[in-house]
N, CA and C of each residue as an Amber inpcrd file, in Angstrom:
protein
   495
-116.9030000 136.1380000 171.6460000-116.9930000 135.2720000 172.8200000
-115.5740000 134.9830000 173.3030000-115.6150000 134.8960000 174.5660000
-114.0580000 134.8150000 175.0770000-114.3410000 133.1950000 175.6150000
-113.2320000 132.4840000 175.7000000-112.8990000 131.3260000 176.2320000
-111.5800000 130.7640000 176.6030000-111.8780000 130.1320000 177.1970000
-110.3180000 129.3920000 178.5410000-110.1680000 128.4320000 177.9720000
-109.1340000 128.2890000 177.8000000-108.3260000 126.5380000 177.7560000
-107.0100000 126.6010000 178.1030000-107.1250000 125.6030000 179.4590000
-105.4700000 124.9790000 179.7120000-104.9610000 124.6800000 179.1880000
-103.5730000 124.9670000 179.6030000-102.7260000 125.1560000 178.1740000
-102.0840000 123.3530000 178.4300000-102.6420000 122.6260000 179.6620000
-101.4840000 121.6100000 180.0800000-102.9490000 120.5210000 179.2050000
-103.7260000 120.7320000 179.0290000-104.7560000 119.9400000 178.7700000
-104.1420000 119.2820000 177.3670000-103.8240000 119.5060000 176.7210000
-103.6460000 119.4870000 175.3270000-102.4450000 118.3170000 175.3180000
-101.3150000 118.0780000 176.4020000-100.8290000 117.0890000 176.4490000
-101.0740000 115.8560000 177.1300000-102.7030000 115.8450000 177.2760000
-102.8830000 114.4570000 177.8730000-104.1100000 113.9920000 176.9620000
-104.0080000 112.8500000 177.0270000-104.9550000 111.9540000 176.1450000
-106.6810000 111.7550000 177.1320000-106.5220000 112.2460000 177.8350000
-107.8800000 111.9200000 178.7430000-108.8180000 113.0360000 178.0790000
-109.6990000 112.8490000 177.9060000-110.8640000 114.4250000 177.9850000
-110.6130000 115.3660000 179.2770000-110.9920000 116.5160000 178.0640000
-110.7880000 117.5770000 178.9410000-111.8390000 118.7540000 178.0340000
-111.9280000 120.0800000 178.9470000-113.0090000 121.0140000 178.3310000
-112.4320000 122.1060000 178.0610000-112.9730000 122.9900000 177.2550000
-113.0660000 124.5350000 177.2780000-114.1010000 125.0810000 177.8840000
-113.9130000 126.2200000 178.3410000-115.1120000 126.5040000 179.4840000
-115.0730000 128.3370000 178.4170000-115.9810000 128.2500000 179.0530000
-116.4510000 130.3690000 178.8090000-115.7140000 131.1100000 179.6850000
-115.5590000 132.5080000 179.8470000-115.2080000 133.6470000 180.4730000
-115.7720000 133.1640000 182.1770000-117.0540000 132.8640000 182.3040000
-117.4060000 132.5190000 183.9520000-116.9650000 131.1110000 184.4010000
-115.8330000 130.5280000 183.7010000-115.4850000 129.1760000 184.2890000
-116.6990000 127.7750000 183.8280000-117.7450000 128.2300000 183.1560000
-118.5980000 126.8720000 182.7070000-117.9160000 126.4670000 181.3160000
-118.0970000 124.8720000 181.3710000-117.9200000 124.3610000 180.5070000
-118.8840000 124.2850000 179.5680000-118.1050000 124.0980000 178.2750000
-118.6190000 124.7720000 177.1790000-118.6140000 123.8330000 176.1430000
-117.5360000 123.5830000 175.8690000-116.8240000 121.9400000 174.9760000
-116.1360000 121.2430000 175.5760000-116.1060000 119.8800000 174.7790000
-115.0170000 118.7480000 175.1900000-114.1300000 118.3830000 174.3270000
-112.5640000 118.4600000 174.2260000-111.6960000 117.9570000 173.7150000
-111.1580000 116.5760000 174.1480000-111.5960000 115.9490000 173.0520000
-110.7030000 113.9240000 173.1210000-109.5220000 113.9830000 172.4490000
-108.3130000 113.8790000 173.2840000-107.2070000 113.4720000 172.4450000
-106.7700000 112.5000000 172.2610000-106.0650000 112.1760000 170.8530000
-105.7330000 110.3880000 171.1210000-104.2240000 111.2360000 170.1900000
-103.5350000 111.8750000 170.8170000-102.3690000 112.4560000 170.7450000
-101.3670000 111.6330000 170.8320000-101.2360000 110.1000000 171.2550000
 -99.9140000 108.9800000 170.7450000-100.7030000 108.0580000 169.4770000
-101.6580000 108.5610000 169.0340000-101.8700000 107.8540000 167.5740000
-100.9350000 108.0470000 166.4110000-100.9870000 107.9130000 165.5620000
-100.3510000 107.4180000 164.2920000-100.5820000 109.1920000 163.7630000
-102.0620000 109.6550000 163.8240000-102.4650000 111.3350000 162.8850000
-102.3770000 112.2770000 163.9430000-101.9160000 112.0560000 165.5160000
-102.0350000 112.8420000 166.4380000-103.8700000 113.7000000 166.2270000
-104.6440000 112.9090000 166.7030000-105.8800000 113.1600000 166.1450000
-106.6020000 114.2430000 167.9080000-107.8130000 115.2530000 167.6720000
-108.1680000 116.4520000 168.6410000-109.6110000 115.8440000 168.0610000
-110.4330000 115.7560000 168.9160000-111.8080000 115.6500000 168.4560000
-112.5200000 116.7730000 169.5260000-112.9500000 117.6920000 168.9640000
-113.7920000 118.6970000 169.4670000-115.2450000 118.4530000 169.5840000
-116.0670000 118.2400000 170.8200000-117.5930000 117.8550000 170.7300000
-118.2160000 118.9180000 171.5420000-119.6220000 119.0490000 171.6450000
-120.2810000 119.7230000 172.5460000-120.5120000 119.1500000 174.1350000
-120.8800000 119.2940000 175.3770000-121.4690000 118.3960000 175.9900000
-121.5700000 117.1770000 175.8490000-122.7060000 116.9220000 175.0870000
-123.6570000 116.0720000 175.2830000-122.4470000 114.8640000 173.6860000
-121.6470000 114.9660000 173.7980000-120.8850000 114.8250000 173.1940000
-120.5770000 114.1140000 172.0750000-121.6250000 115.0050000 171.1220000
-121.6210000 115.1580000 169.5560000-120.2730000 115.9160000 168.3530000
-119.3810000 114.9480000 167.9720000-118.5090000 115.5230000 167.4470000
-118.5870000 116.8600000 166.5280000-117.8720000 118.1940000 166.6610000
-118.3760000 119.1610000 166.4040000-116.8950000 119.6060000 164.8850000
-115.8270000 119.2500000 165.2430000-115.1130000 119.0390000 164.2430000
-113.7180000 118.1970000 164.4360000-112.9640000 118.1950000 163.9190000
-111.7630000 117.1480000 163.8830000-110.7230000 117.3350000 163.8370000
-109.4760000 117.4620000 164.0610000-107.6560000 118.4550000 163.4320000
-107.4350000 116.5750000 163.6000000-106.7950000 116.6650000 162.7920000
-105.9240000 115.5300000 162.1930000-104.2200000 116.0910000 161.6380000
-103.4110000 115.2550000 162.2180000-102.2620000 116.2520000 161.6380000
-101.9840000 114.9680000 160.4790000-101.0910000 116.2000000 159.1760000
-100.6500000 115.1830000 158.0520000 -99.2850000 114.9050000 158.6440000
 -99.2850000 113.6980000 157.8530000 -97.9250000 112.8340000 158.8580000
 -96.8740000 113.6280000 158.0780000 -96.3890000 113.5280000 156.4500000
 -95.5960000 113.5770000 155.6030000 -95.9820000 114.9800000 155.2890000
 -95.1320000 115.9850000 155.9450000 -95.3630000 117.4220000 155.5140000
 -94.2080000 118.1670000 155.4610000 -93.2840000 119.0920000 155.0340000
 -92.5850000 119.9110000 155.4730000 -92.4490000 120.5920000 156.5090000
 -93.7930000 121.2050000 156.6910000 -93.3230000 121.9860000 157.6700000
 -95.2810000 121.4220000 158.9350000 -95.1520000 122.0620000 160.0120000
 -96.3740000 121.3400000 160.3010000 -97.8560000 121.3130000 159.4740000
 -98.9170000 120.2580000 159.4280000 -99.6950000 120.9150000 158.2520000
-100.9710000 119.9160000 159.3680000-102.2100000 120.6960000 159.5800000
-103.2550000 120.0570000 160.2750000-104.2150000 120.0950000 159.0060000
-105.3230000 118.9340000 159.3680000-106.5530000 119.0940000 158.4120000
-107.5520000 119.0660000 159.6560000-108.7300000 119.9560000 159.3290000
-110.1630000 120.0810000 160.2430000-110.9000000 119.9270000 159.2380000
-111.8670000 118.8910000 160.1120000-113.3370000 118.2410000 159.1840000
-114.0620000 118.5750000 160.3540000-115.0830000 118.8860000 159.5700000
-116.7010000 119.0010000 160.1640000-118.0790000 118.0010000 159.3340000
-118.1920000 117.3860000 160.2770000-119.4230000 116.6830000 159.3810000
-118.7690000 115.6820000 158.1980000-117.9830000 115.2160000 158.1600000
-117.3000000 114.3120000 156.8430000-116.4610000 115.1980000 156.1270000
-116.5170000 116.3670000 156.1400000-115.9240000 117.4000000 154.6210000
-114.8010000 118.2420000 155.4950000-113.8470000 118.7560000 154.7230000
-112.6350000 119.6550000 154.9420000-113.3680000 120.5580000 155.2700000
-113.2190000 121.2960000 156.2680000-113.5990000 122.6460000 156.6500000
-111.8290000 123.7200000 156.8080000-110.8920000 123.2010000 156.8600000
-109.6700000 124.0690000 157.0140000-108.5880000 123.5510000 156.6530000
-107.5100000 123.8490000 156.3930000-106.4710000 123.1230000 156.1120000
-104.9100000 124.4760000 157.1450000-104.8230000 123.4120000 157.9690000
-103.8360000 124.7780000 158.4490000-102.5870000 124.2970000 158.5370000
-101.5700000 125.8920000 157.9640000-100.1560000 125.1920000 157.3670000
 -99.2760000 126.6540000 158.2530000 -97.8890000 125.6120000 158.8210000
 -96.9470000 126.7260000 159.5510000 -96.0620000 126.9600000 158.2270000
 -95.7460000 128.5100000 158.0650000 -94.8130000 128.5980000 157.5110000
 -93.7830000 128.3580000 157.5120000 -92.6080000 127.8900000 156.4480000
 -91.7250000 127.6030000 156.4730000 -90.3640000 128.1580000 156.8980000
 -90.7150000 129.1020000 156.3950000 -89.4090000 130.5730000 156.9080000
 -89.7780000 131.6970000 157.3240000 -89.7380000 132.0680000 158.5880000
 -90.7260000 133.2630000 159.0950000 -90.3240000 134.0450000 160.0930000
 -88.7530000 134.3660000 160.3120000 -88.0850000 135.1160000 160.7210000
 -88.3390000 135.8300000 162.4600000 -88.4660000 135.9470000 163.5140000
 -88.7570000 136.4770000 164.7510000 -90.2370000 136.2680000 165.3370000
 -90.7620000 135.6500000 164.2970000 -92.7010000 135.4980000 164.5510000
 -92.9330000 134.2670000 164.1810000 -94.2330000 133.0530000 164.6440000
 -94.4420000 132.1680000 163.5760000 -95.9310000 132.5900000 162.8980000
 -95.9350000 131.6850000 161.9000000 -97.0740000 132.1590000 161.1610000
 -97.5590000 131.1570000 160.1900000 -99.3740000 131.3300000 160.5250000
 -99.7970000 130.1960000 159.6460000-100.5440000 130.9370000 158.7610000
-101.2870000 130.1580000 157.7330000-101.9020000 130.1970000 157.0820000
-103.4030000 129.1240000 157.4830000-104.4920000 129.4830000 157.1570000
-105.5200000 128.7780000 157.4860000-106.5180000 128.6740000 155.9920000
-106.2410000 127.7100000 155.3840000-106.5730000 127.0630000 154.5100000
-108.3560000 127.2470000 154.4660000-109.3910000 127.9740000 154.1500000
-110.7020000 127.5950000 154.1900000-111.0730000 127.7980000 152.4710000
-111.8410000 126.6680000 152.7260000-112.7290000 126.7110000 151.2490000
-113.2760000 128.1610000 150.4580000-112.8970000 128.5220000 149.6930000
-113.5320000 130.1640000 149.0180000-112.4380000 131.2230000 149.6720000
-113.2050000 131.8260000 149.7300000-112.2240000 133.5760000 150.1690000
-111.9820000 133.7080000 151.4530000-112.1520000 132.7100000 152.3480000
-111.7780000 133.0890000 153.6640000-110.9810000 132.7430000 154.4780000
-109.5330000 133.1000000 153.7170000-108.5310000 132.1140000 154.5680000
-108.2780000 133.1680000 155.7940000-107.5480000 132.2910000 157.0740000
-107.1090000 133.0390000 157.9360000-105.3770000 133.1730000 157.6590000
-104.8940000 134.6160000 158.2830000-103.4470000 134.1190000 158.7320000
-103.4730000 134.8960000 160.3300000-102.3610000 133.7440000 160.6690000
-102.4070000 133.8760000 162.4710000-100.6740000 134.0600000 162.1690000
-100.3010000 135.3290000 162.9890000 -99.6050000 135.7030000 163.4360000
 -99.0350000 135.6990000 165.0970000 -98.0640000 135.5920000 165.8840000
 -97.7320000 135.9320000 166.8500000 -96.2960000 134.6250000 167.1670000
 -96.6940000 134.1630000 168.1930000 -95.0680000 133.5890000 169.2840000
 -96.7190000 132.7380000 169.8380000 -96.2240000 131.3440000 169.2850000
 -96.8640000 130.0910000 170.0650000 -96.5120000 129.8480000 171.2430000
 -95.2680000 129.7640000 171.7940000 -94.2770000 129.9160000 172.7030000
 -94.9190000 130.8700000 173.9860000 -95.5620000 131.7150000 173.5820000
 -95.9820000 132.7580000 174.6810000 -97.5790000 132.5730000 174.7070000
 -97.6360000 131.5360000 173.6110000 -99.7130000 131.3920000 173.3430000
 -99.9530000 132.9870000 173.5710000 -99.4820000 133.8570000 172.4530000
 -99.8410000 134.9640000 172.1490000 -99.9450000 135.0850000 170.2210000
-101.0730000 135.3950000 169.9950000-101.3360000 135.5860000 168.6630000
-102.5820000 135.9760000 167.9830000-102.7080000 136.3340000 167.0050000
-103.4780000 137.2290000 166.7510000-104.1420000 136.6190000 164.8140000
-105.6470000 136.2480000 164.6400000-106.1250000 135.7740000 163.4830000
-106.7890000 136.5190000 162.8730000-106.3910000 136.7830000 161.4290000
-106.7130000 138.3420000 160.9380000-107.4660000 137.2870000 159.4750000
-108.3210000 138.3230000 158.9310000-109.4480000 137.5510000 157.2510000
-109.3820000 139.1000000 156.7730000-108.3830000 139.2480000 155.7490000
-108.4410000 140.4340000 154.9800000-108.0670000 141.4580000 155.7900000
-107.0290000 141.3170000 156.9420000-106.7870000 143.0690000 157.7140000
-107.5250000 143.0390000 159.1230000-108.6820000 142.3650000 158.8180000
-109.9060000 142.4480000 160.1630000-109.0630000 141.2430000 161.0820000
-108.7820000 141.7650000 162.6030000-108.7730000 140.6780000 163.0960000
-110.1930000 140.3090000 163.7580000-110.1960000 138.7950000 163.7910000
-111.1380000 138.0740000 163.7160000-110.7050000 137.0530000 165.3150000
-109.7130000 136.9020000 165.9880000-109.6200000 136.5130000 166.9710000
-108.4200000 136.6390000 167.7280000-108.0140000 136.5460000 168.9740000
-107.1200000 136.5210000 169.5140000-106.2920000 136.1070000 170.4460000
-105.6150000 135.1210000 170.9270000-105.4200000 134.0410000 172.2030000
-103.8530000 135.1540000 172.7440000-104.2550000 134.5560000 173.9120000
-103.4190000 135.3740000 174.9060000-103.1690000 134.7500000 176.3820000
-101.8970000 134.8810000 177.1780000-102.2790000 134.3400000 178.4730000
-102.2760000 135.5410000 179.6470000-102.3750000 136.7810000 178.8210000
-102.6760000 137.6670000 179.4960000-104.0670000 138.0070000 180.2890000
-105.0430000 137.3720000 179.5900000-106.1330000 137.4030000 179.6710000
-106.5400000 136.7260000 181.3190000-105.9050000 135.8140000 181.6590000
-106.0880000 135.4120000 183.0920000-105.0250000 135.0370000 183.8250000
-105.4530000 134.7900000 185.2130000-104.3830000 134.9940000 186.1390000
-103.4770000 133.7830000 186.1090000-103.8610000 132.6560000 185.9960000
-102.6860000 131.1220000 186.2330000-102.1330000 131.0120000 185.0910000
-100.6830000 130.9880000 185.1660000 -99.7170000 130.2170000 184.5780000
-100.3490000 129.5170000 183.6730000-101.1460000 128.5310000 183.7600000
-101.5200000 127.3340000 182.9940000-102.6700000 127.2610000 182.1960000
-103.3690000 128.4240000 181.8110000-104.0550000 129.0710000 181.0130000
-104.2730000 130.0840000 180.1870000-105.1440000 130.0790000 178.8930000
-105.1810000 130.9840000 178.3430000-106.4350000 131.7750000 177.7550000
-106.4420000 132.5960000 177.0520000-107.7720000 132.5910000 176.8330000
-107.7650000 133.4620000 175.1890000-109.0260000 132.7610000 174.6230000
-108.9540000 132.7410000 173.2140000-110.4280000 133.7020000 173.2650000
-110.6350000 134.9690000 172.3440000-110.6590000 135.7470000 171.9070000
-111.4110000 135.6170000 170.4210000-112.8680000 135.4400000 170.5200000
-113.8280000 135.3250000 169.0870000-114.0720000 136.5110000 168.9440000
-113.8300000 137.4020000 168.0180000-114.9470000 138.3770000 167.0850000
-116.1820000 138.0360000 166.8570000-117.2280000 138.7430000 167.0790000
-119.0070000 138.6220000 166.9760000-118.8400000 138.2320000 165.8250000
-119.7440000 137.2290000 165.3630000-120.2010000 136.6510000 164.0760000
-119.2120000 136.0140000 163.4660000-117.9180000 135.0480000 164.1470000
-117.0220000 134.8040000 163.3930000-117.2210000 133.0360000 163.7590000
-117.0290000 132.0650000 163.3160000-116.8980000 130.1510000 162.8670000
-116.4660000 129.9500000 164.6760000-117.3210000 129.7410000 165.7690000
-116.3100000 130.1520000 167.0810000-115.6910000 127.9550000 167.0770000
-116.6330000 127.7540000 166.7120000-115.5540000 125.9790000 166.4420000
-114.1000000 126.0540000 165.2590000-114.6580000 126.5630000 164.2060000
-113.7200000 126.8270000 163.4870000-112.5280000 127.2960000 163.7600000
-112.4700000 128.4040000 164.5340000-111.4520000 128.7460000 165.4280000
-110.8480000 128.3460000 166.2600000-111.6040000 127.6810000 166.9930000
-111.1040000 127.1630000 168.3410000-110.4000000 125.6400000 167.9510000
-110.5700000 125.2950000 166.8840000-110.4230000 123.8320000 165.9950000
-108.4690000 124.3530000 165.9970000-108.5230000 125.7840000 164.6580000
-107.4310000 125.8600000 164.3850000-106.3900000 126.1770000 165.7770000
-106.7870000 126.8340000 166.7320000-105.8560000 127.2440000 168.2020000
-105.6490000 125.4040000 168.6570000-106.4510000 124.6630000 168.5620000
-105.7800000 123.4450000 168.5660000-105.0780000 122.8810000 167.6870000
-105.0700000 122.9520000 166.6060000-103.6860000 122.3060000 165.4620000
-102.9500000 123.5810000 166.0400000-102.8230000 124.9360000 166.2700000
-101.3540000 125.5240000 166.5240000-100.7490000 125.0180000 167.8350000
-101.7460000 124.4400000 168.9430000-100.5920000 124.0270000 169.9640000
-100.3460000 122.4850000 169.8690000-100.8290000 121.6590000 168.9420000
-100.1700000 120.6620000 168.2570000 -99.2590000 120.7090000 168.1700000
 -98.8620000 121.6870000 167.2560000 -97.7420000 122.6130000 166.6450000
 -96.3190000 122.9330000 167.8020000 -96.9540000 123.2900000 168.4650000
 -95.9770000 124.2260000 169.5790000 -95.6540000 122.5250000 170.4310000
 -95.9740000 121.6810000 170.8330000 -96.5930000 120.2330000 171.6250000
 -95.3070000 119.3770000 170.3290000 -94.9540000 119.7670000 169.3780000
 -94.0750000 118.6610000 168.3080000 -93.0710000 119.8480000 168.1450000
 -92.5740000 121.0970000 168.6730000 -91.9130000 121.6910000 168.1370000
 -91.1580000 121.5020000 169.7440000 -91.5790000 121.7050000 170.7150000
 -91.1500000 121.6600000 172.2240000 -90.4450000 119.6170000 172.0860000
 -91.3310000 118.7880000 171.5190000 -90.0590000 117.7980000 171.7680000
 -88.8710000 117.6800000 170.3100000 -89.0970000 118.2980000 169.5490000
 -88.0220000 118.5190000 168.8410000 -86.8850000 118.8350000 169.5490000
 -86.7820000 120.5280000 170.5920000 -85.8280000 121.0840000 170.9990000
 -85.4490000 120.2200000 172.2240000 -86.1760000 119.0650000 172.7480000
 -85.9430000 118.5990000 173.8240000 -85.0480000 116.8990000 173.9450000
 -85.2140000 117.0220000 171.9080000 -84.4690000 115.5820000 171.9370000
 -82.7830000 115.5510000 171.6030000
């Protein structure tokens, strides 16, 4: 499944959506992004919380937690030293961690489970400046995913006022 999200959405605290490939909305993102955990609440419509990114305050390097339903569903961590690329790791319960490769910076990157990639965000994908579009593999967690592409532009959203202070 392919999906859109503005890339400017993510720095405002108001609701805002992800829509599908034909422009309908699809989900709703609540940010309360000047809190204390910089907290993303992902819901459906009718707006039933669907999962959670919470960032840890006291981390080295950036580190998000996603809950679904009360329980950890991900734990996603930027690497520390990672030379011309950034790169996370995606923390899931059992054998299925992700790692996401690419340049946050360009919201170009690529989420691979054992070799297979499994998704892909890009702003190639459509025409405005101010969007992008994220890239599910058939049969793959499409909240789960779309959870972690929000802790990475968290990520990119605390790394942009770093260089700016």
């Amino acid at each position: 499944m392919r999906y859109i999200i503005r890339e400017k959405f993510f720095r405002l605290t108001e609701d805002s959506e992800i829509r599908d490939e034909q422009g309908n909305a699809i989900y709703r993102v609540k940010g309360k992004l000047f809190s204390l955990h910089h907290t993303l609440v992902l819901m459906d419509l009718s707006g039933n919380e669907l999962a959670t990114v919470n960032k840890q305050i006291i981390s080295l390097t950036p580190k998000f937690h996603i809950t679904r339903h009360g329980e950890e569903a991900a734990t996603v961590r930027k690497k520390l030293i990672s030379p011309f690329v950034d790169r996370f790791t995606v923390d899931i319960p059992g054998p299925d961690d992700l790692h996401v490769t690419g340049s946050i910076f360009e919201h170009s990157f690529t989420m691979e489970r054992t070799g297979k990639v499994v998704a892909t965000v890009s702003k190639r994908w459509v025409a405005m400046t101010d969007t992008y579009g994220v890239d599910i593999a058939e049969g793959e967690d499409d909240i789960l995913i779309l959870a972690v592409v929000l802790a990475i532009d968290l990520t990119e959203d605390a790394d942009r006022q770093k260089t700016s202070d």
